[in-house]
C-alpha positions as CSV (number, residue, x, y, z in Angstrom):
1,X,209.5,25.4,200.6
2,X,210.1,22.1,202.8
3,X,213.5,21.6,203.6
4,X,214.1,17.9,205.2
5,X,217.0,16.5,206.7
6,X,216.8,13.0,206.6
7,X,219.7,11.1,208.3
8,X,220.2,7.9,209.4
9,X,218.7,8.4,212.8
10,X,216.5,10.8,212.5
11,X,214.4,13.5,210.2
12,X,214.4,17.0,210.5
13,X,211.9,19.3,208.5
14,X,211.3,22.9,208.2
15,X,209.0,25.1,206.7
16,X,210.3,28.0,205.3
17,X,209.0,31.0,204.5
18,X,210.4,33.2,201.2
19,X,213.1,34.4,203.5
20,X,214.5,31.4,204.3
21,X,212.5,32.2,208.1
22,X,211.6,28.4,210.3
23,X,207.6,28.8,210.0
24,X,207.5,25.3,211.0
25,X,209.3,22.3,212.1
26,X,209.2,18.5,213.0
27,X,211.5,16.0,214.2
28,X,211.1,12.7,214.7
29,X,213.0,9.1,214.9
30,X,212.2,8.1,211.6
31,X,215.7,8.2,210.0
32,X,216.4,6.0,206.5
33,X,217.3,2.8,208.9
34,X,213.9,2.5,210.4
35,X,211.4,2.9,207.2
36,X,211.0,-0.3,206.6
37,X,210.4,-2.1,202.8
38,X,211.2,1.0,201.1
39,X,208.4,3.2,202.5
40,X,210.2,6.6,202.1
41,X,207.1,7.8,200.0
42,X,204.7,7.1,203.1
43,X,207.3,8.0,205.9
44,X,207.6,11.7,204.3
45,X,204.1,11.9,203.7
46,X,202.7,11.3,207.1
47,X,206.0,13.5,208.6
48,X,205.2,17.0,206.3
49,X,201.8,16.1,205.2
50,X,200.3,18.9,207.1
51,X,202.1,21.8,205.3
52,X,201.4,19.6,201.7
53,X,197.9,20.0,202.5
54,X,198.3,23.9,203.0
55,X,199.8,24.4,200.1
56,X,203.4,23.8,200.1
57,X,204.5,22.0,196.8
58,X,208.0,22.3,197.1
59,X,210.7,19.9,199.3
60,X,214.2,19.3,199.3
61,X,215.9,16.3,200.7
62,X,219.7,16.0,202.1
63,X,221.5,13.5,204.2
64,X,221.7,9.6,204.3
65,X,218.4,10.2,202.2
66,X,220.3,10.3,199.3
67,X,222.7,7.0,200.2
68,X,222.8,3.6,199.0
69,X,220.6,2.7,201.8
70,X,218.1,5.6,201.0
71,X,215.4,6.4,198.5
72,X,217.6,7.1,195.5
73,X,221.0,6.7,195.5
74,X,222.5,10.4,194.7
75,X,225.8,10.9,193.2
76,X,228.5,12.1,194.9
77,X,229.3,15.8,193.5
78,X,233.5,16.3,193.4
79,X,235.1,19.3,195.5
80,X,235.3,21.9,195.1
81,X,231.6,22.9,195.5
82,X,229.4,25.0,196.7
83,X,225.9,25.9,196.9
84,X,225.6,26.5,193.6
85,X,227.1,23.9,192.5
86,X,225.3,21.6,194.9
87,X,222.0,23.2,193.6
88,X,223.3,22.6,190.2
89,X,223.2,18.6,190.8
90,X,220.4,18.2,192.9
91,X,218.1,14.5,191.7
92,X,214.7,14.8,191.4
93,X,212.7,11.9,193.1
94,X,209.1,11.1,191.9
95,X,206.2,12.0,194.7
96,X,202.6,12.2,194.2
97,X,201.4,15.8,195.0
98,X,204.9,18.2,195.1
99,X,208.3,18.7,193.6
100,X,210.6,16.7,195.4
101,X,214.2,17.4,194.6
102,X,217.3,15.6,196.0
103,X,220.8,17.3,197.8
104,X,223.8,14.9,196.3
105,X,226.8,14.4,198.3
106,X,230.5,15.7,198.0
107,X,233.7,13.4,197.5
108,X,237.1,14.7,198.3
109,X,240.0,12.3,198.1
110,X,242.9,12.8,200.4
111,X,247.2,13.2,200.3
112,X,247.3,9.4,199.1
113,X,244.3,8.9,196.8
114,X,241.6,7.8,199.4
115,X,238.2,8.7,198.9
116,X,236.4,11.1,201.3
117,X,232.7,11.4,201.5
118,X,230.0,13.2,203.0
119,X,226.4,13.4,203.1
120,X,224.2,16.5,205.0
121,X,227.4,18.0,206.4
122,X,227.4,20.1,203.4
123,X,224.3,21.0,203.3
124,X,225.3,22.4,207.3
125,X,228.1,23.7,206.0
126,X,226.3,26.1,203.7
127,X,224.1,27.2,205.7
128,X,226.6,29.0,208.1
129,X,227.4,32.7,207.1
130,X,230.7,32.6,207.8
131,X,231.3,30.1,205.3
132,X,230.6,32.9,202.9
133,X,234.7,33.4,202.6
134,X,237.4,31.3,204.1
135,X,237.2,29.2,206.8
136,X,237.6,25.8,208.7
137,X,234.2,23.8,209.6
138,X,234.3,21.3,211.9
139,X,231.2,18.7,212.5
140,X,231.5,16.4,215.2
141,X,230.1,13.4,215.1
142,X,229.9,9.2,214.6
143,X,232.3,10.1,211.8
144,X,233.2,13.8,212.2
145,X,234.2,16.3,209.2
146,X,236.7,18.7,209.0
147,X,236.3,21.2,206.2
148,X,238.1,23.6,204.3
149,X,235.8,26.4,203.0
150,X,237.9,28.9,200.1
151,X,236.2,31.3,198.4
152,X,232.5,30.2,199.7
153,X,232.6,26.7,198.1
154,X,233.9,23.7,200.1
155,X,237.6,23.0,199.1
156,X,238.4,19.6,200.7
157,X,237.8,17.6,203.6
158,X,238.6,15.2,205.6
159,X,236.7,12.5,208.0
160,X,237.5,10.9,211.3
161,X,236.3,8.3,213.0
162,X,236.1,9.1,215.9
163,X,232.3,9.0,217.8
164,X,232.2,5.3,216.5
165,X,235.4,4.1,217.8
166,X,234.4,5.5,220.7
167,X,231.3,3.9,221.1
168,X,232.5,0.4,220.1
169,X,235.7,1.0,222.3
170,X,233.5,1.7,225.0
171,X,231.1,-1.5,224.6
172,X,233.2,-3.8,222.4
173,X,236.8,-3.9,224.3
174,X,238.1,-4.7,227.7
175,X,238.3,-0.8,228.3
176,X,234.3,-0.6,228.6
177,X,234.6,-3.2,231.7
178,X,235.8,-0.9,234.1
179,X,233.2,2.1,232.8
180,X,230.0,2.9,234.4
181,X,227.3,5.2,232.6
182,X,227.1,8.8,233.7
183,X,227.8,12.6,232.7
184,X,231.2,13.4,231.2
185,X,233.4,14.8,233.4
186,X,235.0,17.7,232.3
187,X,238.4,16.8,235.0
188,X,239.2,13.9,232.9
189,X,238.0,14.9,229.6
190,X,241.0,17.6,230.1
191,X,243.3,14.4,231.6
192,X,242.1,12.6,228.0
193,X,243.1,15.8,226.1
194,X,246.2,16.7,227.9
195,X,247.3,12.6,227.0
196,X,246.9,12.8,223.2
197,X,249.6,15.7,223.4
198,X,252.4,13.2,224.6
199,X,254.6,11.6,222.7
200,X,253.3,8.2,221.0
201,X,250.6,6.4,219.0
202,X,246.5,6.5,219.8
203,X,246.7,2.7,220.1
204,X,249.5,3.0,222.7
205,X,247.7,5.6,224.7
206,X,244.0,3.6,224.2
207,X,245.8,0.9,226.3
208,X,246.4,3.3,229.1
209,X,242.7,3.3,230.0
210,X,242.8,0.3,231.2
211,X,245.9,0.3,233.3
212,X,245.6,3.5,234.9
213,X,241.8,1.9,236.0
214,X,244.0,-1.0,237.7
215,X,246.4,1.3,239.3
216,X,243.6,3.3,240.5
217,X,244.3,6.3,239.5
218,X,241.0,6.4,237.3
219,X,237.4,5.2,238.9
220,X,235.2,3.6,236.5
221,X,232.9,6.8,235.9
222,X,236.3,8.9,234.5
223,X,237.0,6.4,232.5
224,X,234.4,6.7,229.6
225,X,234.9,10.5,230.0
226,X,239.1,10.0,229.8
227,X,238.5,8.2,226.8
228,X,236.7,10.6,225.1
229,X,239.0,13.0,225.8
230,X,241.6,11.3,224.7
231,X,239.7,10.6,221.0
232,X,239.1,14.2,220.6
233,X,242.4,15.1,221.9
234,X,243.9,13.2,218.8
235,X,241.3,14.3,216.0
236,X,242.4,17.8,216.8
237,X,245.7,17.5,216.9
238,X,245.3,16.0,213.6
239,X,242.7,18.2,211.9
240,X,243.5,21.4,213.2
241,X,246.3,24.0,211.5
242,X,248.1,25.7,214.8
243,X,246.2,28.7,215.7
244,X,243.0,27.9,213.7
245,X,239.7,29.7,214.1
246,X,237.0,26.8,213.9
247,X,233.5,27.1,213.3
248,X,231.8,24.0,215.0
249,X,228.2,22.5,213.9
250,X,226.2,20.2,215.4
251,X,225.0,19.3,218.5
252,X,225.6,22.1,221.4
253,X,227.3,19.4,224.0
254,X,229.4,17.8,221.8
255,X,230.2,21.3,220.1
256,X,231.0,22.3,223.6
257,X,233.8,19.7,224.3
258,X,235.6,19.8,221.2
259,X,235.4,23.7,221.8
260,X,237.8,22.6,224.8
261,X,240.1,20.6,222.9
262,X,240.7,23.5,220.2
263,X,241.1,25.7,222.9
264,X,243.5,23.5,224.6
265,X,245.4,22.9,221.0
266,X,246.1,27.0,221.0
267,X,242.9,27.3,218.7
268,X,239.6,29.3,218.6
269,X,236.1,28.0,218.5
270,X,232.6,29.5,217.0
271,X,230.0,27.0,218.4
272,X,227.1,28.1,215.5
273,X,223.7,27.3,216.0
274,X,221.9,24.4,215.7
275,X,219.6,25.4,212.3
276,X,222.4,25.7,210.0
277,X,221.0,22.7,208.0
278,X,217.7,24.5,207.4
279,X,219.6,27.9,206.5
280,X,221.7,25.7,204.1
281,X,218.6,23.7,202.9
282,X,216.9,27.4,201.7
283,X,220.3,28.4,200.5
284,X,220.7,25.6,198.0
285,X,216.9,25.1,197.0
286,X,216.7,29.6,196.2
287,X,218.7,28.6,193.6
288,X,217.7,25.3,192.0
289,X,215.5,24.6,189.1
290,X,212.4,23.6,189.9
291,X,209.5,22.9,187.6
């Protein structure tokens, strides 16, 4: 089997052997935003067309793949769900030369009726193994997830806006005038975190990157780093039940700083590795019906 993650960015695909074992993989820039007029046909073919031509005839799709802006707009599938249930709904999408089936993604509403949605982070999600019982998933990111895992199946989640604020903050607003490029550093990341645990609103403290830049007592490359700091700081402390254990998936260096702000919020982190969404893409397509 093929298993592609397709996001808006970027395309991952896998082969995988009966196992669920990586044989193969590709990555590449080609997410749903560059393939122009449409061409999702072509853009898969000429990314996985090798391992067609050897005999490969069946390939699963998840992420923004699925989205209004994607090949075929997939439903979203209601929480609670699981890989079953996921692999239960799956779309198929017509392709000359293999079975080409679609992951849908899951909606969640929250405490006041607001719709939540996600997709590929569930398809991450099941492909953990400690996501097998109960658990809390977090997936950092332009719009990070927070998910509640009972019994196996995702129970509800939760979104946060948080990577995108902070990269229109950072070019958008007065605070990105007194930022330079560079590295994050880790001194006022911790500043940023320790600042989202006083008393007051985000939008107060977001001000206070600016004045303590006048008041020198941040330089302009801090400043990008306090920021993000204090962004993360606040998701947490919103997301996060006291105590949790919290199994983070995505990318290692943003999994590694918001492993520091659980830690700092009296939690505990699992940074899991970064193939979860191939694990999860095997898990899902062992049990759907193909032809």
């Amino acid at each position: 089997m093929i298993g592609v993650d397709w996001g808006t960015s970027s395309l991952r695909a896998y082969r995988l052997d009966a196992a669920g074992g990586i044989i193969g993989r590709t990555a590449s820039a080609k997410g749903i935003l560059t393939v122009a007029d449409g061409a999702f046909a072509a853009t898969l073919r000429a990314e996985i067309g090798a391992w067609l031509e050897d005999g490969e005839t069946r390939v699963l799709l998840s992420g923004m793949i699925g989205s209004r802006q994607g090949w075929i707009e997939a439903p979203y599938l209601p929480c609670p769900a699981g890989a079953a249930d996921i692999a239960g709904a799956l779309i198929r999408v017509i392709f000359d030369g293999a079975e080409v089936l679609l992951v849908p993604g899951l909606t969640d509403t929250d405490e006041a009726g607001t719709p939540e949605v996600m997709r590929g982070e569930e398809t991450q999600i099941v492909g953990v193994p400690g996501m097998a019982d109960d658990a809390l998933a977090c997936l950092p990111g332009s719009h990070s997830k927070w998910a509640r895992i009972v019994g196996g199946r995702i129970a509800s989640f939760r979104t946060f806006f948080s990577g995108e604020a902070f990269a229109a903050l950072r070019s958008a607003t007065i605070l990105g005038r007194m930022m330079t490029e560079g590295p994050t550093d880790l001194d006022a990341f911790d500043l940023g975190l320790a600042r989202a645990g006083d008393p007051g609103h985000l939008l107060h403290h977001l001000f206070g990157v600016r004045t303590l830049g006048l008041f020198g007592r941040l330089d302009a490359g801090d400043s990008a780093s306090y920021l993000s700091g204090l962004l993360v700081g606040h998701e947490v402390g919103a997301a996060m039940p006291e105590g949790a254990r919290v199994h983070l998936i995505g990318a290692e260096s943003l999994c590694g700083l918001y492993a520091r702000a659980i830690a700092a919020r009296g939690g505990t982190a699992v940074i899991e590795d970064s193939d979860a969404a191939a694990r999860g893409l095997f898990r899902i397509g062992s049990t759907a019906s193909w032809i």
